[in-house]
C-alpha positions in Angstrom: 83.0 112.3 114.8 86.1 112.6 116.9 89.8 113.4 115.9 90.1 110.3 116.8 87.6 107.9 115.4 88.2 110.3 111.6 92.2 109.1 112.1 90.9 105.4 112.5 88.7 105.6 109.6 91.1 107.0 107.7 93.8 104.5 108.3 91.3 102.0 107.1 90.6 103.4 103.8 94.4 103.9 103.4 95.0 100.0 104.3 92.5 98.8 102.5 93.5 100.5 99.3 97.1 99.6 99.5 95.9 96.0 100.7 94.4 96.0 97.0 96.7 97.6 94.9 99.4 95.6 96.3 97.5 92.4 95.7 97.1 93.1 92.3 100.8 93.4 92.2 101.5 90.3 94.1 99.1 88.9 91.4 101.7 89.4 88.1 104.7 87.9 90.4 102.6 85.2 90.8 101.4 85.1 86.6 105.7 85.2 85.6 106.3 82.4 88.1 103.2 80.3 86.6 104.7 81.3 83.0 108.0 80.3 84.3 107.3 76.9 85.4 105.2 76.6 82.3 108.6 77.2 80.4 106.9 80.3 78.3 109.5 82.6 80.7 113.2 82.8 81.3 114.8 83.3 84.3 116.4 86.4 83.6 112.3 87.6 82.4 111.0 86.7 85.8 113.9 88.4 87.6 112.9 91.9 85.4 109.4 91.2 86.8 110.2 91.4 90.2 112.4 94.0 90.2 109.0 96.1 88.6 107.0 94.6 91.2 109.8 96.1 93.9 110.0 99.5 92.4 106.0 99.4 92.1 105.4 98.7 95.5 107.9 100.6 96.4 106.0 103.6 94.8 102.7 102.4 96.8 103.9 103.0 99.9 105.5 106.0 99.6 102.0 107.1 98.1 100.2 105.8 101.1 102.8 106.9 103.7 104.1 110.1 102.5 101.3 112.3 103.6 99.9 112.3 106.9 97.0 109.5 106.9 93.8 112.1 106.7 95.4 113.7 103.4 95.9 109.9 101.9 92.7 108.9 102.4 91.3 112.2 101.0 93.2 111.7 98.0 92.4 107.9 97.6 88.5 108.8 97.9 88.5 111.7 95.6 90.7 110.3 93.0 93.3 107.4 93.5 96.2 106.6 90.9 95.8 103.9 89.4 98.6 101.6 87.2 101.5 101.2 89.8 102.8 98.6 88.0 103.5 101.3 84.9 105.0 103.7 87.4 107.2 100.9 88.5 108.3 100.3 85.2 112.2 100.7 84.2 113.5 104.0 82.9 114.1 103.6 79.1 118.0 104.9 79.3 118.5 107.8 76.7 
């Protein structure tokens, strides 16, 4: 396989996998803004949620486009995070 082709197929994996895990964050904004217009959430509870879901996939992309794309994909195959909606979670002030 060629430099080349192991770059393409790499950038696939990496796509693919953020394509996911940033659906499944797309997914809760879209629960809160069901619960919202169901009145079971505030504004203000729906505002928090976004800002999660900003600092989450926030957090994706940096882990997808931090390292160069063969070292991603590596990473994603041999063990890929998982919860990046915890990891976009506020800081609990002290």
């Amino acid at each position: 396989m060629s430099d080349k082709s192991k770059r393409r197929a790499a950038r696939s994996v990496v796509a693919e996998y953020h394509q996911a895990e940033l659906g499944d964050l797309v997914a809760r904004v879209g629960e809160a803004v069901d619960r919202y217009r169901a009145g079971e959430l505030d504004a203000f509870d729906v505002d928090r949620i976004l800002f999660q879901y900003s600092r989450a996939a926030k957090e994706l992309w940096k882990y997808c486009n931090y390292f160069q794309v063969e070292i991603a994909a590596a990473m994603i195959q041999e063990q890929p995070p998982h919860d990046w909606w915890e990891r976009g979670a506020p800081r609990e002030r002290s």
